[in-house]
PDB file of N, CA, C and O in Angstrom:
ATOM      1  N   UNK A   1     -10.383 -22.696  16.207  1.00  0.00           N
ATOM      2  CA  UNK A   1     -10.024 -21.961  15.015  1.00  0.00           C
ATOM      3  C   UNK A   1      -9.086 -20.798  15.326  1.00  0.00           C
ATOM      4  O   UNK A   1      -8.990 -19.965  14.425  1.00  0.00           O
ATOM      5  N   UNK A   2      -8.664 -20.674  15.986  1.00  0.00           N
ATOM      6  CA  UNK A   2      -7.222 -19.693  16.800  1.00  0.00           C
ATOM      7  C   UNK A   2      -6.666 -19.358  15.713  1.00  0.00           C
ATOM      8  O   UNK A   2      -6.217 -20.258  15.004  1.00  0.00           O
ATOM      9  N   UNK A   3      -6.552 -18.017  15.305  1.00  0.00           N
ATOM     10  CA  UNK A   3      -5.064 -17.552  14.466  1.00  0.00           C
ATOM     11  C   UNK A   3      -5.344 -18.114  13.134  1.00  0.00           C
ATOM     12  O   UNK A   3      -4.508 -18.742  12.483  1.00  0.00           O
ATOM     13  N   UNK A   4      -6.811 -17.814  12.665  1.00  0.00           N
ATOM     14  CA  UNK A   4      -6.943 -18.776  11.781  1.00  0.00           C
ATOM     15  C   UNK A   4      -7.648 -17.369  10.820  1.00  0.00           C
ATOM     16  O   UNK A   4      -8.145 -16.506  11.544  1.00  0.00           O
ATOM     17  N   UNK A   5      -7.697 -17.181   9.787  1.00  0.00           N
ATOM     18  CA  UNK A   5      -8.395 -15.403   8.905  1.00  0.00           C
ATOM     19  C   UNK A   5      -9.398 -16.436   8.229  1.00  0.00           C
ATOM     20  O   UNK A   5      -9.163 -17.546   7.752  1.00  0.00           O
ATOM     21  N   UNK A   6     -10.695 -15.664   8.345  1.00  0.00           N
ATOM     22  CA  UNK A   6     -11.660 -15.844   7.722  1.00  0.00           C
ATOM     23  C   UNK A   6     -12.495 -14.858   6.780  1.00  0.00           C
ATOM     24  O   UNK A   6     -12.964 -13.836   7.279  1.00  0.00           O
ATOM     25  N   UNK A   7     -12.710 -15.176   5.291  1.00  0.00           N
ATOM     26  CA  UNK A   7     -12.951 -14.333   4.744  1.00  0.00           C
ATOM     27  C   UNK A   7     -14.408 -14.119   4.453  1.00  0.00           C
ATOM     28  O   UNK A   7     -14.923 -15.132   3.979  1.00  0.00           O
ATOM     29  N   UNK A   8     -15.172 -13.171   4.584  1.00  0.00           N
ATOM     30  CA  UNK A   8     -16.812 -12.795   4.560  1.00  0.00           C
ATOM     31  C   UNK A   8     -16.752 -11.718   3.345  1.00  0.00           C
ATOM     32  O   UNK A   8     -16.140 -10.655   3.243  1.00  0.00           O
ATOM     33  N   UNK A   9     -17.743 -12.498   2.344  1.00  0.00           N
ATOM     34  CA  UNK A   9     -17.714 -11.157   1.045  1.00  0.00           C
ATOM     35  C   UNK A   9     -19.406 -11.140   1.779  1.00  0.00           C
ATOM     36  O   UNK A   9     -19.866 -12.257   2.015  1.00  0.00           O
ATOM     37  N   UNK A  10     -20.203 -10.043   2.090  1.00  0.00           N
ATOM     38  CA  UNK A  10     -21.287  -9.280   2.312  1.00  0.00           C
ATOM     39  C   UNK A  10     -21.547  -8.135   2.376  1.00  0.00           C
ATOM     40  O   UNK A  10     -20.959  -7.357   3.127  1.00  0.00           O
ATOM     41  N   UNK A  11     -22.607  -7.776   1.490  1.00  0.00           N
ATOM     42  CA  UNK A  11     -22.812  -6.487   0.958  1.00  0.00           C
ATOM     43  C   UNK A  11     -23.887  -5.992   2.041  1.00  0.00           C
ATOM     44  O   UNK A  11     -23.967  -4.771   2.173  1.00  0.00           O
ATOM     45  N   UNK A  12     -24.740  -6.808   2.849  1.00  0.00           N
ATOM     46  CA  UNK A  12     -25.763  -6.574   3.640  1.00  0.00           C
ATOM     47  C   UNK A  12     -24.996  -5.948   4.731  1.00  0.00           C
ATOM     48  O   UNK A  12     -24.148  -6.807   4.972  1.00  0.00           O
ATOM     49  N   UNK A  13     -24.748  -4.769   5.694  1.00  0.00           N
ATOM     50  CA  UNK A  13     -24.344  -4.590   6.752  1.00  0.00           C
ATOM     51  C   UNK A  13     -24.908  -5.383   7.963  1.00  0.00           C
ATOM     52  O   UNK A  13     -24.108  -5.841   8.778  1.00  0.00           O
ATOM     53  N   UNK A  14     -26.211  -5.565   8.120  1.00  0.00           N
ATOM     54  CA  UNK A  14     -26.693  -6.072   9.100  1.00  0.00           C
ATOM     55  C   UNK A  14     -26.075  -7.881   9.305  1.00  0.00           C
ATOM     56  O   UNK A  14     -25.975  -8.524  10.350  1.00  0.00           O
ATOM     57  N   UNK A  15     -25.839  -8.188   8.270  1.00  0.00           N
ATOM     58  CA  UNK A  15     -25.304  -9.947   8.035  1.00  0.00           C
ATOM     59  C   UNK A  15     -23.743  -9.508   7.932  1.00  0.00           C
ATOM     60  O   UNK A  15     -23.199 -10.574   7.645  1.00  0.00           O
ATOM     61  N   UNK A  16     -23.183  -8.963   7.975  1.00  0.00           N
ATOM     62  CA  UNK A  16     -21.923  -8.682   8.320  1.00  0.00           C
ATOM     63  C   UNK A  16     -21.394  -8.752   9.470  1.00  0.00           C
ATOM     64  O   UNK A  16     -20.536  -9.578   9.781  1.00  0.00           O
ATOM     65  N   UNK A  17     -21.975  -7.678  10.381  1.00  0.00           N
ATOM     66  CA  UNK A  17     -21.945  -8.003  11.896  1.00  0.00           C
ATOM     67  C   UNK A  17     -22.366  -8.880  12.016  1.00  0.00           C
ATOM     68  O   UNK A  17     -21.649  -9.761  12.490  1.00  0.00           O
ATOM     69  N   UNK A  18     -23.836  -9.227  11.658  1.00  0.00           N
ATOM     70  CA  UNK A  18     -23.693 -10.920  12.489  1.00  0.00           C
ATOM     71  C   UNK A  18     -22.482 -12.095  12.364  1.00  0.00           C
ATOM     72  O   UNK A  18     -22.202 -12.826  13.314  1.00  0.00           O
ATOM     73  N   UNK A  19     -21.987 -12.148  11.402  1.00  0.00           N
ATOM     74  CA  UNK A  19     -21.250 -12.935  11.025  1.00  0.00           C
ATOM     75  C   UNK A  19     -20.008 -12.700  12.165  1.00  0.00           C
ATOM     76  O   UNK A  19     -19.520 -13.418  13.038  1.00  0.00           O
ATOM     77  N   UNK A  20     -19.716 -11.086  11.616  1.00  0.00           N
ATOM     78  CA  UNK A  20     -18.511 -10.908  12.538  1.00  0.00           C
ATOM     79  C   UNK A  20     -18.389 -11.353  14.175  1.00  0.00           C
ATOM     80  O   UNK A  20     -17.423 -11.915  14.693  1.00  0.00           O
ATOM     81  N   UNK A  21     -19.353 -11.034  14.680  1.00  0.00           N
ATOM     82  CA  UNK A  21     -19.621 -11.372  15.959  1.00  0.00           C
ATOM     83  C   UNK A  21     -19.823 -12.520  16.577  1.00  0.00           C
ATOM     84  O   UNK A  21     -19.671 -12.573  17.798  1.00  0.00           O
ATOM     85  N   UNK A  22     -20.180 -13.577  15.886  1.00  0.00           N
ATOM     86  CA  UNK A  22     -20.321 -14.672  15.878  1.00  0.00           C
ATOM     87  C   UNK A  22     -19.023 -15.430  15.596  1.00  0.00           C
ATOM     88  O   UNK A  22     -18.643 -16.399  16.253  1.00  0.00           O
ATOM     89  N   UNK A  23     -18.379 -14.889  14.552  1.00  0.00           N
ATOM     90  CA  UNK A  23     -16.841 -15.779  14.173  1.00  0.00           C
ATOM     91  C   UNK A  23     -15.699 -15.323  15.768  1.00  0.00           C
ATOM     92  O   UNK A  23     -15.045 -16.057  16.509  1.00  0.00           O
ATOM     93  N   UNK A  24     -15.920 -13.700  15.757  1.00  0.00           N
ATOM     94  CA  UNK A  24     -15.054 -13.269  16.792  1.00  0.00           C
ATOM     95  C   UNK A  24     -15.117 -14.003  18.291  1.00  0.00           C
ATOM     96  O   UNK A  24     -14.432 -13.783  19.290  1.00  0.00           O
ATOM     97  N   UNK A  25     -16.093 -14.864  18.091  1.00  0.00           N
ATOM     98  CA  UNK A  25     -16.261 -15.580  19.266  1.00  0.00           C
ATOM     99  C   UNK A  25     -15.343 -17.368  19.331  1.00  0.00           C
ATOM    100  O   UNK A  25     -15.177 -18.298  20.120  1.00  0.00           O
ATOM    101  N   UNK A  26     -15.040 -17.032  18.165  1.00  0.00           N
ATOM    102  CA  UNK A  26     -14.242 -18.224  17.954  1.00  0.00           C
ATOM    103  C   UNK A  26     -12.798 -17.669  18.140  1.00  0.00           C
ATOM    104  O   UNK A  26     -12.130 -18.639  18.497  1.00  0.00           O
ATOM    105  N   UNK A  27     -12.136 -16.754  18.079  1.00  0.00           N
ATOM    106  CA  UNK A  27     -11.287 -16.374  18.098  1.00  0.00           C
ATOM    107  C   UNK A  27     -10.748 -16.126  16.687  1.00  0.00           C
ATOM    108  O   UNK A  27      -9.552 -16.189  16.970  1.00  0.00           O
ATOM    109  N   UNK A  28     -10.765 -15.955  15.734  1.00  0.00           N
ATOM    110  CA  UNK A  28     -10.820 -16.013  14.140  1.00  0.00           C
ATOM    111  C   UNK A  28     -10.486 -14.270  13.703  1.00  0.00           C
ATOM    112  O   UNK A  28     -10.966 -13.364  14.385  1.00  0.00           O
ATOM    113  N   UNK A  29      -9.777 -14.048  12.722  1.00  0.00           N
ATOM    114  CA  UNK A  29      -9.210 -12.932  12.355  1.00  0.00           C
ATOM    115  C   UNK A  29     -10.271 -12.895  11.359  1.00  0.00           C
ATOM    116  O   UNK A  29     -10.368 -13.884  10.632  1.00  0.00           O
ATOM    117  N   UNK A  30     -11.084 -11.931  11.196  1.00  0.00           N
ATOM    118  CA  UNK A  30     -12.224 -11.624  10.287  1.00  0.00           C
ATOM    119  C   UNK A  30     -11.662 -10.424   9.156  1.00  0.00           C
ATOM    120  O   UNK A  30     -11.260  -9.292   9.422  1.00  0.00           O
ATOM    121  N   UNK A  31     -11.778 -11.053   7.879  1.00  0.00           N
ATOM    122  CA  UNK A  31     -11.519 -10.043   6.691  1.00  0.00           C
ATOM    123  C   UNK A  31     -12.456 -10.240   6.006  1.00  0.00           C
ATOM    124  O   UNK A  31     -12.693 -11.383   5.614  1.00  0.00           O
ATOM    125  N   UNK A  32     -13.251  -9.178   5.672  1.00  0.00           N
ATOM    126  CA  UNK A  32     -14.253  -8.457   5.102  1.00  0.00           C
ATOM    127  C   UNK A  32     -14.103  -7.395   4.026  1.00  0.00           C
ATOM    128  O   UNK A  32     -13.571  -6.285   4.031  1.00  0.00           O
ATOM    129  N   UNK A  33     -14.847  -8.209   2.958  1.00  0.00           N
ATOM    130  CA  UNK A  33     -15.437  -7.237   1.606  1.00  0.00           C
ATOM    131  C   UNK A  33     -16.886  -7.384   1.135  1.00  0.00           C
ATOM    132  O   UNK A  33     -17.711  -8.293   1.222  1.00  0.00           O
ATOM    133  N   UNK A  34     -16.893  -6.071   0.567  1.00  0.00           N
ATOM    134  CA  UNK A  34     -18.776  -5.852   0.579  1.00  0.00           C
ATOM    135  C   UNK A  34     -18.968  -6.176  -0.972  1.00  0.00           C
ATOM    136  O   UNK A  34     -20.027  -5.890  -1.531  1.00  0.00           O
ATOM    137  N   UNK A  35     -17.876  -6.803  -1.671  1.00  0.00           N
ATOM    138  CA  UNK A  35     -18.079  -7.060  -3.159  1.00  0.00           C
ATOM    139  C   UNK A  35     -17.032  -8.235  -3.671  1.00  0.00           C
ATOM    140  O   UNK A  35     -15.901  -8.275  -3.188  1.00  0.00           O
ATOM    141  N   UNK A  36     -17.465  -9.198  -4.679  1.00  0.00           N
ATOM    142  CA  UNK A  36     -16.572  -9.794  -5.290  1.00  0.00           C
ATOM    143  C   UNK A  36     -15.216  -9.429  -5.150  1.00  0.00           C
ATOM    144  O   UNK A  36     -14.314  -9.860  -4.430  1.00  0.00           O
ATOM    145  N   UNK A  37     -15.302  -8.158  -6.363  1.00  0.00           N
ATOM    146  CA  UNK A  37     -14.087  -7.505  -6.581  1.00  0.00           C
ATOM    147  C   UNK A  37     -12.679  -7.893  -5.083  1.00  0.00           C
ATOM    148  O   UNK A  37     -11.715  -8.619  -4.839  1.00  0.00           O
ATOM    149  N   UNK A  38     -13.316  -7.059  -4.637  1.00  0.00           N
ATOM    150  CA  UNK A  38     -12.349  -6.582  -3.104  1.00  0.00           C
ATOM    151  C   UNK A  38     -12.129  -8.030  -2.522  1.00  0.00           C
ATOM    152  O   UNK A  38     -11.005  -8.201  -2.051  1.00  0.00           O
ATOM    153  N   UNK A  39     -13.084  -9.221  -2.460  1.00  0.00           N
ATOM    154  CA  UNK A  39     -13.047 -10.398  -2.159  1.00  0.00           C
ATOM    155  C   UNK A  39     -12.190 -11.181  -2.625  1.00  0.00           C
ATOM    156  O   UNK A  39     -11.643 -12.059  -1.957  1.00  0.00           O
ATOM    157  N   UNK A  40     -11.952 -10.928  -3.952  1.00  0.00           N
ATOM    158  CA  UNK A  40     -10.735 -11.604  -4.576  1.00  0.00           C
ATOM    159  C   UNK A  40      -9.780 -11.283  -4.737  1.00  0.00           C
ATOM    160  O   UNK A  40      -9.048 -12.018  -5.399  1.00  0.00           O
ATOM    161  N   UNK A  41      -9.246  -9.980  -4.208  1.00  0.00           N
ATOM    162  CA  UNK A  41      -8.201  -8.807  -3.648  1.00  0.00           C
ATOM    163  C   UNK A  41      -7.881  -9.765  -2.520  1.00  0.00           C
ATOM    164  O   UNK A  41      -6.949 -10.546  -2.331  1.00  0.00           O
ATOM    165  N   UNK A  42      -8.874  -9.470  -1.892  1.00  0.00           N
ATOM    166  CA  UNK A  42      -8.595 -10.106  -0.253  1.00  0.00           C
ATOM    167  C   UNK A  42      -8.231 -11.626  -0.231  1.00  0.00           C
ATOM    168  O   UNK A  42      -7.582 -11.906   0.776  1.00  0.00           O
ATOM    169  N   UNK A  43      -8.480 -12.744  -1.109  1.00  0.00           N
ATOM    170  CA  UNK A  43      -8.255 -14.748  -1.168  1.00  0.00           C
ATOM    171  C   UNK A  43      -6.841 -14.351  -1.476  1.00  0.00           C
ATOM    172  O   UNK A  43      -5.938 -14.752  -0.742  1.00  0.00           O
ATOM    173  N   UNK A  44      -6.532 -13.420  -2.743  1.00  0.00           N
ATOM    174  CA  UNK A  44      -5.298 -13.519  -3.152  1.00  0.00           C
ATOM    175  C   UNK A  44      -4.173 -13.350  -2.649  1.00  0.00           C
ATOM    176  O   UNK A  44      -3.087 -13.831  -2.972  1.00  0.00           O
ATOM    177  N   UNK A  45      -4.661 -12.118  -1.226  1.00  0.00           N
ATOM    178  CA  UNK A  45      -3.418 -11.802  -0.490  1.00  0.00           C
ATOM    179  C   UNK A  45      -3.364 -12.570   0.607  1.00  0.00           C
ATOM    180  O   UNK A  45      -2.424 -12.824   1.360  1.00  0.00           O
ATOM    181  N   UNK A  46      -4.275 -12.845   0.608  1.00  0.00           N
ATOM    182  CA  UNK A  46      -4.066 -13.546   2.299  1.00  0.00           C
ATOM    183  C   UNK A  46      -4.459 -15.379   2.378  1.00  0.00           C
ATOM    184  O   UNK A  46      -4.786 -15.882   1.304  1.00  0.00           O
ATOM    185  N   UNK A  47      -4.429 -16.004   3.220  1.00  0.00           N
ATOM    186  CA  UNK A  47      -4.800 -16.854   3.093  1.00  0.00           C
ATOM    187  C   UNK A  47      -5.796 -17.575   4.162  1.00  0.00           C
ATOM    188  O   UNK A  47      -5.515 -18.144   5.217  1.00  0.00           O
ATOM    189  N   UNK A  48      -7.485 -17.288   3.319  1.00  0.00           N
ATOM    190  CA  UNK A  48      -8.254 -17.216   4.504  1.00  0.00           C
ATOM    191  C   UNK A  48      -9.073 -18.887   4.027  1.00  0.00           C
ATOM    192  O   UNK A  48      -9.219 -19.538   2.993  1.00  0.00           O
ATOM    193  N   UNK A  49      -9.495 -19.040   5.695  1.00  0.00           N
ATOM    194  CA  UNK A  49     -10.546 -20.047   4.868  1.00  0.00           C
ATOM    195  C   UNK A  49     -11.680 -19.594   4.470  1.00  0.00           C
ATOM    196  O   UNK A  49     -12.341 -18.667   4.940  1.00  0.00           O
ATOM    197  N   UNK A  50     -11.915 -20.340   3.496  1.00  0.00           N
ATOM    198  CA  UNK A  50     -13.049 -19.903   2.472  1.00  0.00           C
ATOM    199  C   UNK A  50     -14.510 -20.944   2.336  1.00  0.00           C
ATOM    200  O   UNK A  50     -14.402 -22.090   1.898  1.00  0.00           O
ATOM    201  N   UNK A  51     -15.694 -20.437   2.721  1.00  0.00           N
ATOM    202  CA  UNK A  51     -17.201 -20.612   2.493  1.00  0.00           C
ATOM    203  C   UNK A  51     -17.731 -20.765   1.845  1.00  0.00           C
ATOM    204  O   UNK A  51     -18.943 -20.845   2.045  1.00  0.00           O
TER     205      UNK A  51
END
């Protein structure tokens, strides 16, 4: 998954890092929002795969 943005909407901090840490091990550009809102800020600009 190299060079590849992945997008995480989580409001939980503790499941955030996990996530993050776990994807960063793939090599994966991690973009993160703690709400819808900002989540669909974030699909629109960028182009991540999506969960």
């Amino acid at each position: 998954m190299e060079n590849k943005s992945i997008l995480i909407i989580e409001d939980n901090e503790l499941n955030m890092k996990l996530f993050k840490i776990l994807l960063q091990r793939g090599k994966c550009q991690i973009l993160e929002a703690v709400d819808a809102e900002k989540g669909i800020e974030l699909a629109a600009s960028t182009n991540p795969i999506l969960f």
